[in-house]
C-alpha positions as CSV (number, residue, x, y, z in Angstrom):
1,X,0.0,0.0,0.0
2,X,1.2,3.6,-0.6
3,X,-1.2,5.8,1.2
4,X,-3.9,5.0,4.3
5,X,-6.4,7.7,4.7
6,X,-8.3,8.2,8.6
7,X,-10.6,11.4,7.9
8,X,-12.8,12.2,10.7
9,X,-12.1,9.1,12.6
10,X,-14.7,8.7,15.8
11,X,-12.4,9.7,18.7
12,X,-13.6,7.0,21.2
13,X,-13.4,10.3,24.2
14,X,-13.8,8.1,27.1
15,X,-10.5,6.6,28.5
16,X,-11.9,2.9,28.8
17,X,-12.5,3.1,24.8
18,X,-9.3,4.6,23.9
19,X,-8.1,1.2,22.7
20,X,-10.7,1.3,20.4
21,X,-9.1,4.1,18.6
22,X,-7.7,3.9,14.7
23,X,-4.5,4.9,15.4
24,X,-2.6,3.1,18.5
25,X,0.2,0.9,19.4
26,X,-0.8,-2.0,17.6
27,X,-2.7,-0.8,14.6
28,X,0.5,1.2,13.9
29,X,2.4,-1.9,13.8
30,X,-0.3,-3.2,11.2
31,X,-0.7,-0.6,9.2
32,X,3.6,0.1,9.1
33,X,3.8,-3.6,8.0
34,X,1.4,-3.1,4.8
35,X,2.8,0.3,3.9
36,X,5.8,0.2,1.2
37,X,8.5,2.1,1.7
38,X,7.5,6.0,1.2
39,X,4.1,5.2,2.3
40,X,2.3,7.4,3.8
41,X,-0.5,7.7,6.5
42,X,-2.8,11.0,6.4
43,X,-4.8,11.7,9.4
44,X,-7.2,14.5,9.8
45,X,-9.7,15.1,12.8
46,X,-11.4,18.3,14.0
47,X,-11.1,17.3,17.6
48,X,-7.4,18.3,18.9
49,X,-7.2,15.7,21.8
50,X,-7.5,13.2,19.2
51,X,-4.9,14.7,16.5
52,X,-2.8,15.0,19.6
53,X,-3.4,11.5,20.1
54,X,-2.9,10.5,16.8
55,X,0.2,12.3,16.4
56,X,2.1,11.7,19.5
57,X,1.1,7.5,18.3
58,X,2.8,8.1,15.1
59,X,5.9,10.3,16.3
60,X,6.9,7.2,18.5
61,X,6.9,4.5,15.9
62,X,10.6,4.2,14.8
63,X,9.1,3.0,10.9
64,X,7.3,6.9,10.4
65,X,8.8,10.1,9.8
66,X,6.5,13.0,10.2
67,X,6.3,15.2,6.9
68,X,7.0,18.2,6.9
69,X,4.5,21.9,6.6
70,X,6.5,22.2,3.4
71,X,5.9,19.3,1.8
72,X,2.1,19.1,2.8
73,X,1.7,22.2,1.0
74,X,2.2,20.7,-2.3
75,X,0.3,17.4,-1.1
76,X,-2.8,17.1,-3.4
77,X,-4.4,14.4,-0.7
78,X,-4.4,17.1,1.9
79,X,-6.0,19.4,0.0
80,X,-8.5,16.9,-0.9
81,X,-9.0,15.2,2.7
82,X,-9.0,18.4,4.3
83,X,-11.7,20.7,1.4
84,X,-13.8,17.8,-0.2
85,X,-14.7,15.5,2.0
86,X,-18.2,15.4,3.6
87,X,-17.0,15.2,7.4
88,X,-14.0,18.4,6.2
89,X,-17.4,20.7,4.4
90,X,-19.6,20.4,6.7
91,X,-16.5,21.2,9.6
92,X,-16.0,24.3,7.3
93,X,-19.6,25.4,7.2
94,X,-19.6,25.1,11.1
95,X,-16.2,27.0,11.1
96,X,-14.5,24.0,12.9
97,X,-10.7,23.9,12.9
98,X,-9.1,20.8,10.9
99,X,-6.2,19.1,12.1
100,X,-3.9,17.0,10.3
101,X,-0.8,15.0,10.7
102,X,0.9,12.9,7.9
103,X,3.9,10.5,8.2
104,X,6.3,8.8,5.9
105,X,7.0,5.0,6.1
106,X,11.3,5.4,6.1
107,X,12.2,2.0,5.8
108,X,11.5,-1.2,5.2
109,X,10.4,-4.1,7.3
């Protein structure tokens, strides 16, 4: 796989259903596995305890790289995840902020 997409995942707010969240531990170690090399996972939420969750996840796993504000920019899937899905309208017509971290599978298995 080159790209996983987790747009406006449910963030799971109580503690006891945190392991029930997309992004953790051992789904990283999943999804790392079936990304090639230069994969990439995007994540986007409008609920900042959960981007913060998401992001911390995928800072710690020694496979991802975070990319960088810079490259993002020119990254026609953020555009896309972030200005034409249904969840990222309808956060835009309710003036919600959008949060989004993407990292870089760096090596292989």
């Amino acid at each position: 796989m080159s790209k996983l997409f987790f747009c406006f995942a449910d963030p799971h707010f109580k503690k006891s259903n945190h392991r029930r969240r997309i992004i953790g531990v051992g789904f990283l170690a999943e999804y790392t596995y079936l990304l090639k090399k230069g994969g990439r996972i995007y994540s986007i939420t409008d609920v900042k305890d959960l981007h913060d969750w998401n992001d911390s996840h995928m800072a710690a796993n020694k496979l991802l790289k975070k990319v960088s504000e810079e490259e993002l920019a020119n990254d026609i899937c953020v555009q896309l995840i972030t200005n034409e899905t249904e969840e990222g309208k309808k956060v835009a017509r309710n003036n919600g902020a959008k949060y989004v971290a993407v990292y870089e599978k760096i090596c292989d298995n």
